[in-house]
C-alpha positions as CSV (number, residue, x, y, z in Angstrom):
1,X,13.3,1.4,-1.8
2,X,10.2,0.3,-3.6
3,X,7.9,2.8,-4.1
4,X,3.9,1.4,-3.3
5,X,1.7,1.6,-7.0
6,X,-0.2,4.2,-6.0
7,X,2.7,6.8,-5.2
8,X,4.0,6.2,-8.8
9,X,0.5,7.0,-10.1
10,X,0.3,10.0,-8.1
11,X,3.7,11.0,-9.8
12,X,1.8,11.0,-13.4
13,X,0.5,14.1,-14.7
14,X,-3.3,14.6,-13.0
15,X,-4.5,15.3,-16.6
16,X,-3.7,11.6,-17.6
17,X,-5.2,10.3,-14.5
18,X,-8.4,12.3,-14.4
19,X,-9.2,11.7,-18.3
20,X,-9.4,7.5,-17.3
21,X,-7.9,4.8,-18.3
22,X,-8.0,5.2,-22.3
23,X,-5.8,8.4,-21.8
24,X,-3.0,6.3,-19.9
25,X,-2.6,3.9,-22.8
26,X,-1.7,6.2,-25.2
27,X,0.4,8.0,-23.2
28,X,4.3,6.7,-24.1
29,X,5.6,7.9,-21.0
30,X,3.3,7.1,-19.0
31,X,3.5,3.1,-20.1
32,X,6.9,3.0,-19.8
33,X,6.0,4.1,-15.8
34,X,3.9,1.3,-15.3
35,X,5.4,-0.7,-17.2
36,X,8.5,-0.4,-15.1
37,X,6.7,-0.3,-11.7
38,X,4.4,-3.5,-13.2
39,X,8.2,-5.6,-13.3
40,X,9.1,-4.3,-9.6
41,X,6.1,-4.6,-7.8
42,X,6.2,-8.4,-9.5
43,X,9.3,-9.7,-8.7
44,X,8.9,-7.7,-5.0
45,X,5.5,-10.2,-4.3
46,X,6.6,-12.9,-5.6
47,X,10.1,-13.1,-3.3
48,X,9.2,-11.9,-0.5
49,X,5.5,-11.0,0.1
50,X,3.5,-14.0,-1.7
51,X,1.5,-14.5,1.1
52,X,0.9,-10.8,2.3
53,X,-2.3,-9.4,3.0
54,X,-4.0,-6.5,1.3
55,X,-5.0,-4.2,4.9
56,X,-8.2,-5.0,5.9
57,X,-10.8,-2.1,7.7
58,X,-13.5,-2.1,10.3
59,X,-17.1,-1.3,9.2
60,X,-16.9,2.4,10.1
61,X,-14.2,2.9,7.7
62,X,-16.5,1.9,5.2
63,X,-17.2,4.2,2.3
64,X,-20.4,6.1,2.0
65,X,-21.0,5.6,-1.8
66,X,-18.7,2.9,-3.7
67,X,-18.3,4.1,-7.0
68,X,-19.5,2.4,-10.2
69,X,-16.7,2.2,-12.7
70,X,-16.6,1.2,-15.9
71,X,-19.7,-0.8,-17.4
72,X,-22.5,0.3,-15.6
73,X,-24.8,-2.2,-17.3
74,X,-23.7,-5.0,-19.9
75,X,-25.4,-5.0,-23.6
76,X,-24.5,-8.2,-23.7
77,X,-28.5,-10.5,-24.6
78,X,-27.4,-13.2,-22.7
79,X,-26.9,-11.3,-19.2
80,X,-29.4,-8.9,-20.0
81,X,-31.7,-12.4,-20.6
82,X,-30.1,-14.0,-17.4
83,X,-30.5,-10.9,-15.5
84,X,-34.2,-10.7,-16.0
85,X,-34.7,-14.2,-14.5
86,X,-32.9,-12.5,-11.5
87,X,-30.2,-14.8,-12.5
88,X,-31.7,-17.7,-11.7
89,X,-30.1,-19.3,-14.8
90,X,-26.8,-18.4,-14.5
91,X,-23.7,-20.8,-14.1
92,X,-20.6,-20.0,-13.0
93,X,-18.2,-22.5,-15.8
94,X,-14.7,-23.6,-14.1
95,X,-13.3,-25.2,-17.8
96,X,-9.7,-25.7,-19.2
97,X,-6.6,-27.5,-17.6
98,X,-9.0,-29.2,-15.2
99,X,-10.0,-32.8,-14.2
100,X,-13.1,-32.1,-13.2
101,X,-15.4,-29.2,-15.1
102,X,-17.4,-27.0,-13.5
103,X,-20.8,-25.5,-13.8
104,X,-21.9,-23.4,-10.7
105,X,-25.3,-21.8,-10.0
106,X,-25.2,-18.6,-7.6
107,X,-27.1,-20.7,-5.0
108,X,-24.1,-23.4,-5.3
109,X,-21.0,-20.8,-4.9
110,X,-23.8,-19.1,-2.1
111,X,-23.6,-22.7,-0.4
112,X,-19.7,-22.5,-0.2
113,X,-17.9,-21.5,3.1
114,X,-17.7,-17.5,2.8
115,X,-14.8,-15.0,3.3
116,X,-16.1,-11.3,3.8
117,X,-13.5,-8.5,4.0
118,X,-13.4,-5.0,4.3
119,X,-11.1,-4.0,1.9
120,X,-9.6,-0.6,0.0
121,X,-10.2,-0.6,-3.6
122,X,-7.7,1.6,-5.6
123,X,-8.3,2.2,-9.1
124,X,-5.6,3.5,-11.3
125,X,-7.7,6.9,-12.0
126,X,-6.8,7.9,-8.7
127,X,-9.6,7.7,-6.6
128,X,-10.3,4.9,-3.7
129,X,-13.1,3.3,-2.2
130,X,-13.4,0.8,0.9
131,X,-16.1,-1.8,0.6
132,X,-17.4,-5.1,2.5
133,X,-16.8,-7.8,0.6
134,X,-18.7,-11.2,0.5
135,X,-18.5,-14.3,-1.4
136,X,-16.3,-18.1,-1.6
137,X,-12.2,-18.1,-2.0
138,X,-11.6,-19.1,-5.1
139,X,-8.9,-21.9,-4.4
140,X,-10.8,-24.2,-3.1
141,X,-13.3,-24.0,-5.9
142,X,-9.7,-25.0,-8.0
143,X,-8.8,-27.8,-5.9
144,X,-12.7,-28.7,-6.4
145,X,-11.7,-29.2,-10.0
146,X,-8.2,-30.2,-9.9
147,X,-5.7,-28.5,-11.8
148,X,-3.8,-30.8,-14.7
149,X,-0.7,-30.2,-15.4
150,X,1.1,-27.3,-16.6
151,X,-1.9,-25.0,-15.4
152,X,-0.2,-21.6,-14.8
153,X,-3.0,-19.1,-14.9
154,X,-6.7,-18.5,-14.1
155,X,-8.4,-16.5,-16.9
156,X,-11.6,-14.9,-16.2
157,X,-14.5,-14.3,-19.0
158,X,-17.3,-11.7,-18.8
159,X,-20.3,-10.7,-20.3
160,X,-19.3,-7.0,-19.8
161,X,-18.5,-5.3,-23.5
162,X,-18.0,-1.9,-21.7
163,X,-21.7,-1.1,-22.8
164,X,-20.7,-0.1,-26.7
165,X,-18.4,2.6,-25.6
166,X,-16.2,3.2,-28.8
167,X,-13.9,5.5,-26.7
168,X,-13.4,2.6,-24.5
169,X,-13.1,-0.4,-27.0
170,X,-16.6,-1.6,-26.7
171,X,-18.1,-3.1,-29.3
172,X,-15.3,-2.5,-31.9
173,X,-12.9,-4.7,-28.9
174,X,-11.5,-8.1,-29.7
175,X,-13.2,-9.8,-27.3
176,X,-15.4,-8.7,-24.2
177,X,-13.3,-7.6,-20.9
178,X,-11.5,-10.9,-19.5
179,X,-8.7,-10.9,-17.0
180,X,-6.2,-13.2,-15.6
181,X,-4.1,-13.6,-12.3
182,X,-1.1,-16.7,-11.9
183,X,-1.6,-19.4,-9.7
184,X,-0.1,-17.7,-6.7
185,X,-3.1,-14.9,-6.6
186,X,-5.5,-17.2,-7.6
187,X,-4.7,-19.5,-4.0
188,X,-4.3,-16.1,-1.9
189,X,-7.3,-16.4,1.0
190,X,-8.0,-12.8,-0.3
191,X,-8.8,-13.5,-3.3
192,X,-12.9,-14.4,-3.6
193,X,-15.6,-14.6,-5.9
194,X,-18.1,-11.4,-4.2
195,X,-21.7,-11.8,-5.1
196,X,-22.5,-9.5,-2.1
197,X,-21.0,-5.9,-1.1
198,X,-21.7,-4.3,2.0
199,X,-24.3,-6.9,3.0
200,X,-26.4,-6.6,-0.1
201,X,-25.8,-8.5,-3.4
202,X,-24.3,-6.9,-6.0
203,X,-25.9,-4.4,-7.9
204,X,-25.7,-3.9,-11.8
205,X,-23.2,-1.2,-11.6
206,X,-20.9,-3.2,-9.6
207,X,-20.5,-6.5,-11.3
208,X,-24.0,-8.9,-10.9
209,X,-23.9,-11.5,-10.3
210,X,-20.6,-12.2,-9.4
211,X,-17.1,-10.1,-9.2
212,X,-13.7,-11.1,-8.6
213,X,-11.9,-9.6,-5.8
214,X,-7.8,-9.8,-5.8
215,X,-7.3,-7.0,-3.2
216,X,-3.6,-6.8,-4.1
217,X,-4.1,-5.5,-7.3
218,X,-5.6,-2.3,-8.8
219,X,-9.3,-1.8,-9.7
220,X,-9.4,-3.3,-13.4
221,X,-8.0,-6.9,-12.2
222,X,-11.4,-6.7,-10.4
223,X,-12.9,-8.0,-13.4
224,X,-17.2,-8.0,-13.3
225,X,-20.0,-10.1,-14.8
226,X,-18.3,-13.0,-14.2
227,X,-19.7,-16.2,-16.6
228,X,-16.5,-18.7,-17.1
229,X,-12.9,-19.7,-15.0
230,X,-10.7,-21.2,-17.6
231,X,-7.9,-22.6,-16.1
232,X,-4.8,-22.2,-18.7
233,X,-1.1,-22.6,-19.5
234,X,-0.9,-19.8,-21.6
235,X,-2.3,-16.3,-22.3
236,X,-1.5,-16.5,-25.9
237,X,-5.3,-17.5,-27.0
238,X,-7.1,-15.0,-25.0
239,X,-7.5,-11.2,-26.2
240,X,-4.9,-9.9,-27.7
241,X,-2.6,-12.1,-25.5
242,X,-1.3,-10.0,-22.8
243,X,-3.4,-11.2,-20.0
244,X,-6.7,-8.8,-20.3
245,X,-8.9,-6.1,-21.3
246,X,-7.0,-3.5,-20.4
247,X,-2.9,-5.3,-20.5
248,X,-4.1,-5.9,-24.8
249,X,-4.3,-1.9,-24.9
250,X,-1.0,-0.9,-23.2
251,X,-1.6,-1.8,-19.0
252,X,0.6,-3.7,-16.8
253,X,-1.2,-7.2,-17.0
254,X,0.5,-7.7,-13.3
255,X,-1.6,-4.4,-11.1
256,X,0.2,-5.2,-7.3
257,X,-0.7,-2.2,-5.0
């Protein structure tokens, strides 16, 4: 019997979980863990429950306070620039293995049909939140630039650098937080671009001026700032190479819940 993600995190030591996500990747045992659960969950998804749906809630089961996690505010000049303008300057690029590049204003993605859901975020600390989400699926903003050939993942670029935090990688990181999902997630009717949560857009804190959501995957697959889709056929170039921020310092890259 598979055992759901977040049992196997509540089977790690609470120390590890309440000291974040730097203490986990240090931790040998605790890798090996994920590691192990990362390869299950995987190949569990991917036979038999491709299409599943993360649970979805009613409004009352909504969380009084969502938690900011992470960045709270990018140092990055650019979004600090573009967030002054109230991000009236910023594009959404859709770039790589594609037939037809992309350059998306907020008012654009905003003009898209909209999915919201009330989902459960879990983040691999240990604690939960359950928010409204808001914004456009993301595969049909794909089929809007048509995939070439040998596309096999979607690789999301930020402008968060986790605000300078040297105990977090920061500035001293190879590259500013990315992440990446496979074709399978990326086409999942959960999976959106959110510019709104719980019916107001996003604040700083949680990911302006656009987030992804993948609600079958933990919290730091989430990724926020959002400034560039490049549709790949390979990790390799990206990071460290293992998929994102937190998969080049020791994390599953696949987070399945």
């Amino acid at each position: 019997m598979k055992l759901p993600r977040r049992h196997l995190l509540g089977a790690l030591p609470a120390g590890l979980l309440l000291s974040g996500c730097d203490a986990l990747t240090r931790n040998a045992t605790a890798r090996s863990v994920i590691q192990s659960a990362e390869q299950a969950t995987y190949r569990w998804q991917r036979l038999v429950g491709r299409n599943g749906l993360a649970r979805e809630f009613s409004a009352s089961d909504i969380s009084p306070v969502f938690k900011v996690n992470g960045t709270r505010e990018p140092t990055n000049p650019e979004w600090q620039r573009l967030a002054a303008g109230n991000f009236a300057e910023w594009r959404l690029t859709v770039t790589g293995l594609v037939n037809r590049e992309l350059s998306l204003s907020l008012a654009d993605l905003q003009r898209l049909a909209q999915r919201t859901q009330i989902t459960r975020h879990d983040c691999v600390e240990g604690w939960s939140a359950i928010g409204q989400w808001t914004g456009p699926q993301l595969g049909p903003i794909l089929r809007a630039a048509g995939l070439r050939d040998g596309a096999r993942y979607i690789v999301f670029l930020c402008a968060d650098d986790y605000g300078g935090e040297v105990g977090k990688g920061g500035l001293q990181s190879t590259s500013r937080y990315y992440e990446s999902i496979d074709l399978v997630d990326a086409f999942h009717p959960q999976t959106i671009l959110a510019h709104s949560l719980n019916n107001q857009p996003l604040s700083t804190g949680n990911g302006a001026p656009l987030r992804l959501r993948v609600e079958r995957q933990l919290g730091y697959k989430h990724a926020k700032y959002l400034m560039q889709i490049v549709v790949a056929d390979s990790l390799d170039p990206f990071g460290s190479g293992h998929g994102g921020y937190w998969p080049d310092r020791g994390y599953e890259w696949y987070a399945g819940i």
